[in-house]
ZAMARGU-4260 file (C-alpha; in steps of 0.2 Angstrom, whole numbers, plus 5000, padded with zeros to 4 digits):
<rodrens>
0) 3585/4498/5629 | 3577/4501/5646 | 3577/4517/5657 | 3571/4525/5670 | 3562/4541/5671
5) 3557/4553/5686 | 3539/4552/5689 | 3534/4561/5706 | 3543/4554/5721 | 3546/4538/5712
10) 3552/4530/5695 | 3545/4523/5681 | 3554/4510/5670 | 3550/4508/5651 | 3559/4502/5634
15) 3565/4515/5624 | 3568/4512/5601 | 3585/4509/5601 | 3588/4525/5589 | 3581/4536/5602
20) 3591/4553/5604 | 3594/4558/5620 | 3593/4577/5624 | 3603/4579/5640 | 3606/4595/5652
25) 3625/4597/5659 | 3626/4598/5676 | 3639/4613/5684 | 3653/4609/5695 | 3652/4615/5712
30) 3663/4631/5712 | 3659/4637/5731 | 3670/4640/5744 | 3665/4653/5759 | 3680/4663/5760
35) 3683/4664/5743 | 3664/4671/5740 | 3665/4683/5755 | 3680/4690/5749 | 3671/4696/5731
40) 3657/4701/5738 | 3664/4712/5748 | 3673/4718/5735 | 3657/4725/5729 | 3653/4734/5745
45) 3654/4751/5749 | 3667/4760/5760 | 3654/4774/5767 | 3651/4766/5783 | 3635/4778/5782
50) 3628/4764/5767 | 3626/4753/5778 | 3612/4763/5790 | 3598/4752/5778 | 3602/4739/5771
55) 3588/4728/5762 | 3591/4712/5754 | 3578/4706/5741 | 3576/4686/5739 | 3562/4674/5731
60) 3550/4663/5739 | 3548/4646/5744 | 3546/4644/5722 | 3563/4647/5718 | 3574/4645/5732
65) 3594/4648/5727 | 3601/4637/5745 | 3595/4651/5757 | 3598/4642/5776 | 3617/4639/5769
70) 3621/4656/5759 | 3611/4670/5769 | 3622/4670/5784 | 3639/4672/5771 | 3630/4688/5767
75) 3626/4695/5784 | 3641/4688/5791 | 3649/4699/5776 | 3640/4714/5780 | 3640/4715/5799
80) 3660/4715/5796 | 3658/4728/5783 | 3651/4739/5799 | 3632/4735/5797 | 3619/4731/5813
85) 3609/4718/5815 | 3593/4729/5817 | 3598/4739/5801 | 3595/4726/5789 | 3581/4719/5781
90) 3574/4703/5770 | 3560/4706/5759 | 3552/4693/5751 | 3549/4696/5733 | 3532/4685/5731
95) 3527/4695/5716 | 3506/4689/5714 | 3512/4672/5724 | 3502/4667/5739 | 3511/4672/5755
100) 3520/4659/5765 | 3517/4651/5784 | 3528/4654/5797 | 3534/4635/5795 | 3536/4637/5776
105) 3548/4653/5777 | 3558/4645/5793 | 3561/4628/5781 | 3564/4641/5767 | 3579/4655/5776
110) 3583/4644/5790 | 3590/4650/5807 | 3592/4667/5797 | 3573/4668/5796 | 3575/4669/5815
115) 3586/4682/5820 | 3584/4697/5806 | 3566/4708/5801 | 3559/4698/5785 | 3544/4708/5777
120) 3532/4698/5770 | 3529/4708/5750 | 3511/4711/5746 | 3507/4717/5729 | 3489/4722/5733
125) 3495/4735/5748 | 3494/4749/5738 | 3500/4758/5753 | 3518/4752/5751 | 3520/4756/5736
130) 3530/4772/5726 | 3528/4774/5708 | 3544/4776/5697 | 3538/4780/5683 | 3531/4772/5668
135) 3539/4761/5656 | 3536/4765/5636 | 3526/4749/5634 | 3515/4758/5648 | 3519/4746/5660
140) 3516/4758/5677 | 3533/4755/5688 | 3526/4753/5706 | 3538/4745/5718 | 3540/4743/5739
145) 3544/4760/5745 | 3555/4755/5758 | 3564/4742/5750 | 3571/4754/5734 | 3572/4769/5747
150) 3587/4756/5756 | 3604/4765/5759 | 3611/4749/5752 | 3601/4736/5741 | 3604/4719/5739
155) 3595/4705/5728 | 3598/4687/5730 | 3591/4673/5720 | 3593/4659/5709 | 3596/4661/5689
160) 3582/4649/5679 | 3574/4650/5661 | 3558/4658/5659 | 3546/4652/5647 | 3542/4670/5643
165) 3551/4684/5650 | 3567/4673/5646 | 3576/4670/5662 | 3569/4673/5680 | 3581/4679/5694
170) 3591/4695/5694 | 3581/4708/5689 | 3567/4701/5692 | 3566/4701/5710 | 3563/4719/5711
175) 3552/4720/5697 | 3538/4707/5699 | 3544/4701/5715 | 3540/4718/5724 | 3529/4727/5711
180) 3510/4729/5711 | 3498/4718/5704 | 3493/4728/5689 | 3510/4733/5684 | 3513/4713/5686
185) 3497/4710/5675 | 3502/4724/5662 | 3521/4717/5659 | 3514/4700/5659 | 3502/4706/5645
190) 3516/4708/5633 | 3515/4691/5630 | 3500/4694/5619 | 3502/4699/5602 | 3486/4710/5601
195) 3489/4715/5583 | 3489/4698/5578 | 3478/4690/5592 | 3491/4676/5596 | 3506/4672/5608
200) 3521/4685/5605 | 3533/4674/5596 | 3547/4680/5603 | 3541/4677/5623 | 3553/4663/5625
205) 3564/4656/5637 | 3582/4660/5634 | 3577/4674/5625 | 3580/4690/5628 | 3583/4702/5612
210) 3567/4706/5604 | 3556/4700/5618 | 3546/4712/5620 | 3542/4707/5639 | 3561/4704/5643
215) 3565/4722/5635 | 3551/4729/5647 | 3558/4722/5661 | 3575/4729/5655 | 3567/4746/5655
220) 3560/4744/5672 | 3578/4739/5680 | 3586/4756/5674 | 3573/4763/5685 | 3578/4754/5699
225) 3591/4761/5712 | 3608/4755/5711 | 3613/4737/5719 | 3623/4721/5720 | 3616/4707/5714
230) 3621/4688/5717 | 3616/4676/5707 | 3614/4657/5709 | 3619/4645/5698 | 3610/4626/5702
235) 3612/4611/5698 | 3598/4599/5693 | 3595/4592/5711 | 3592/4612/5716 | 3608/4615/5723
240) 3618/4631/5723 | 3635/4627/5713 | 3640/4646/5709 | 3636/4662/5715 | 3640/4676/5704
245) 3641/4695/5712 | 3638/4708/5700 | 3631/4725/5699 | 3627/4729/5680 | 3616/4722/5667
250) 3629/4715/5659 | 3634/4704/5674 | 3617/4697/5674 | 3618/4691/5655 | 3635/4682/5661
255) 3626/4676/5672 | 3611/4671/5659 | 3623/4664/5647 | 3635/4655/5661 | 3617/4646/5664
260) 3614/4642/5646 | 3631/4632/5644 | 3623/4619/5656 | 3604/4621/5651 | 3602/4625/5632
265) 3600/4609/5621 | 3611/4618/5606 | 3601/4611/5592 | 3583/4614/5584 | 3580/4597/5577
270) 3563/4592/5580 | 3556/4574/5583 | 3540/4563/5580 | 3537/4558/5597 | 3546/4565/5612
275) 3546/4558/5629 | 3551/4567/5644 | 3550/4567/5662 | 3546/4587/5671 | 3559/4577/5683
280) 3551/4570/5697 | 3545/4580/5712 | 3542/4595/5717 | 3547/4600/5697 | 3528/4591/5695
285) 3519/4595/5709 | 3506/4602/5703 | 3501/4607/5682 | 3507/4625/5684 | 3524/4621/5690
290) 3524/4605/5675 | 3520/4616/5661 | 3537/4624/5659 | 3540/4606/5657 | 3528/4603/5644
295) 3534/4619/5639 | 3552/4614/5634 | 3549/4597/5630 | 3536/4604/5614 | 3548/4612/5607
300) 3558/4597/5601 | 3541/4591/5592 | 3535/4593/5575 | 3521/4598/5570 | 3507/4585/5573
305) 3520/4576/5581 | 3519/4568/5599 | 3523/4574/5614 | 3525/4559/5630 | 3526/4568/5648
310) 3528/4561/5663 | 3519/4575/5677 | 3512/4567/5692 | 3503/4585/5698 | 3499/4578/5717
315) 3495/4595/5720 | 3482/4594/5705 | 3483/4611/5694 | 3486/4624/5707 | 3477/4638/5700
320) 3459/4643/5696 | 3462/4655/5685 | 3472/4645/5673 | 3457/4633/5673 | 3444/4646/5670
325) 3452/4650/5652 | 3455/4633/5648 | 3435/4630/5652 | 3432/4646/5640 | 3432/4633/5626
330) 3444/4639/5612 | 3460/4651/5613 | 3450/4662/5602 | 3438/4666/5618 | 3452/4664/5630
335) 3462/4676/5620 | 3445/4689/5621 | 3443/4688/5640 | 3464/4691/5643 | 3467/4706/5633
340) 3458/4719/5639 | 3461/4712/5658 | 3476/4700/5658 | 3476/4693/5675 | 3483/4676/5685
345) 3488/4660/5673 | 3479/4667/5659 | 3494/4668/5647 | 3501/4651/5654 | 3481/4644/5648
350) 3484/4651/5631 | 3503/4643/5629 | 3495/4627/5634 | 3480/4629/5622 | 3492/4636/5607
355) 3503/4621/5610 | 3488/4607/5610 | 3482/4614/5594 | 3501/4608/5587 | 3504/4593/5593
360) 3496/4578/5602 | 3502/4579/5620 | 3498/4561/5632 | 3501/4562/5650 | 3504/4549/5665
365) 3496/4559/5678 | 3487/4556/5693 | 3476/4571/5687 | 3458/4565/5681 | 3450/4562/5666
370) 3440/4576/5666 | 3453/4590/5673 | 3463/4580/5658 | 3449/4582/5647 | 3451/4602/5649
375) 3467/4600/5646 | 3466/4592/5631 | 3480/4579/5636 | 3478/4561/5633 | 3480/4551/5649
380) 3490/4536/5648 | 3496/4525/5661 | 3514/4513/5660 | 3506/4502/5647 | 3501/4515/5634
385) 3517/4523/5637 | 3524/4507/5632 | 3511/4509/5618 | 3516/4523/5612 | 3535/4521/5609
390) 3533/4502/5602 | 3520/4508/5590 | 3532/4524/5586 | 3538/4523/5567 | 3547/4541/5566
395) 3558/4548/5576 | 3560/4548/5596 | 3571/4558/5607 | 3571/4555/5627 | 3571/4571/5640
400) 3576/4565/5657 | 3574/4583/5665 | 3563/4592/5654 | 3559/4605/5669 | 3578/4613/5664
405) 3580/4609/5647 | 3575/4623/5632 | 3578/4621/5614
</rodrens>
């Protein structure tokens, strides 16, 4: 049987054993209508006029974009009805440690909106804009934007996703990373070391959020947080917005996880010997730090010693220096040593990749080179030794078409 898979902006064509499995993600139907969205949200507004004097709105950057030049004026449309001035609300972008964005990247990103309302631009080394509010058991220090969580009414806005260690990005998070500090950032990040055992917490998974120690940090963090309303997006596979939930608890947030899990959670642990998977064409693998969550996923559907077939063009090459500095340290063991004490960057994404291609043997069609391939310890393949590779496969094989969405 012949398929095609995403593989940067184009496709690639190979044939497939006929007993393949295929592990397939379920796309959402699109459940938006304007009115019918406007009216819940307001809903969840206040009737103080007197709420209204500050409004901030909290929404990701150009990384994780929930439909922003369609959805943003619904919202403000919303809330000058509700009594709210133009020039008393504001967007701040939750960049968390991410670079900031051009003037032409945020216009493509917000659209007109990005024109007529005060955007502030998050940076977590201004120590300046920053208030401390408190400090979270695991020692994580809880410093935030001062003038975003001193709003008279606070609003975040973003895009549900799986994360492959705090569990699920979105909601939450957009206050905490998105608008934190740097080393209360790097300190929750570090959770995802087990320092006791001197490996990966176990439990740092995407989808998961009970016993994480990272996600349950993060939990702790949000009931330090102001009140708000929270929308989240619901997207499809292309990246567009089919749902938009409006909540104000944590609850609403885990339906909004779990909503999110009917279309992207595989529902079985079976593992194969060879897996092939696509990250899903481009942007999904633009450059290695964005493919990894594919390689991510896609791993976990291989057995031990098994093999691991990923389709990751990586244009944009790795994307990161830091993650490239602890791959280059040799062994996760020293990797491991420079992180603990002074977790920092892409560091605990080197050490995933590192614990994973001490599992299993993982090939890539790339355009990355040898040597950066080298220091990944991937194998790099072309077509033909795809081709190789499922003809010469005895065991079992499954086919991922999207493996940037799917988790086990």
């Amino acid at each position: 049987m012949e398929v095609d898979l995403k593989y940067g902006k184009t496709n690639i064509s190979v044939r497939i054993p006929e007993n393949s499995n295929w592990l397939e993600t379920h796309e959402p139907s699109f459940e938006l209508d304007k009115n019918e969205f406007c009216l819940r949200f307001e809903a969840k507004l206040p009737a103080d006029p007197g709420k209204y004097s500050n409004t901030g709105i909290v929404i990701s950057d150009k990384t994780r974009l929930c439909g922003y030049p369609l959805y943003l004026p619904w919202v403000t449309e919303t809330l000058l009805k509700k009594g709210a001035k133009k020039d008393s609300i504001t967007f701040y972008i939750a960049y968390g440690t991410h670079p900031k964005q051009t003037e032409e990247e945020s216009l493509r990103s917000y659209g007109e909106t990005y024109k007529k309302y005060r955007f502030v631009h998050h940076d977590c080394y201004d120590e300046a804009s920053l208030i401390k509010l408190g400090t979270s058991v695991s020692g994580t220090p809880v410093k935030i934007r001062r003038d975003a969580v001193q709003s008279s009414l606070l609003i975040t806005f973003g895009a549900i996703s799986h994360h492959y260690f705090a569990g699920y990005g979105g909601g939450r998070k957009l206050l905490f990373p998105g608008l934190a500090d740097r080393k209360s950032i790097y300190h929750n990040h570090g959770l995802f070391l087990d320092r006791q055992n001197r490996k990966l917490t176990a439990n740092c998974q995407p989808g998961k959020l009970e016993g994480n120690p990272l996600a349950e940090d993060l939990k702790e963090i949000d009931n330090l947080m102001p009140p708000k309303i929270s929308i989240h997006g619901i997207l499809n596979s292309k990246g567009e917005v089919c749902q938009l939930k409006v909540g104000k608890t944590y609850s609403d947030f885990l339906s909004a996880c779990y909503e999110y899990d009917s279309y992207y959670r595989s529902g079985t642990d079976k593992k194969y010997d060879l897996v092939l998977a696509s990250s899903g064409g481009y942007p999904k693998d633009i450059n290695f730090i964005q493919a990894h969550k594919s390689v991510h996923n896609a791993a976990a559907f291989v057995k031990d010693g098994g093999k691991l077939v990923i389709l990751s063009e990586c244009i944009d090459e790795i994307a990161s220096d830091y993650f490239l500095k602890y791959l280059e340290a040799g062994s996760f063991e020293k990797a491991y040593a420079m992180l603990e004490n002074n977790y920092e960057g892409n560091g605990g994404t080197a050490l995933s990749m590192m614990a994973k291609t001490n599992r299993i043997n993982i090939y890539m069609m790339t355009s990355l080179d040898e040597k950066l391939c080298k220091t990944l310890n991937v194998k790099k393949v072309d077509v033909k030794g795809v081709q190789q590779l499922l003809d010469e496969e005895k065991g079992s094989t499954a086919i991922i078409r999207n493996a940037s969405l799917l988790v086990m």
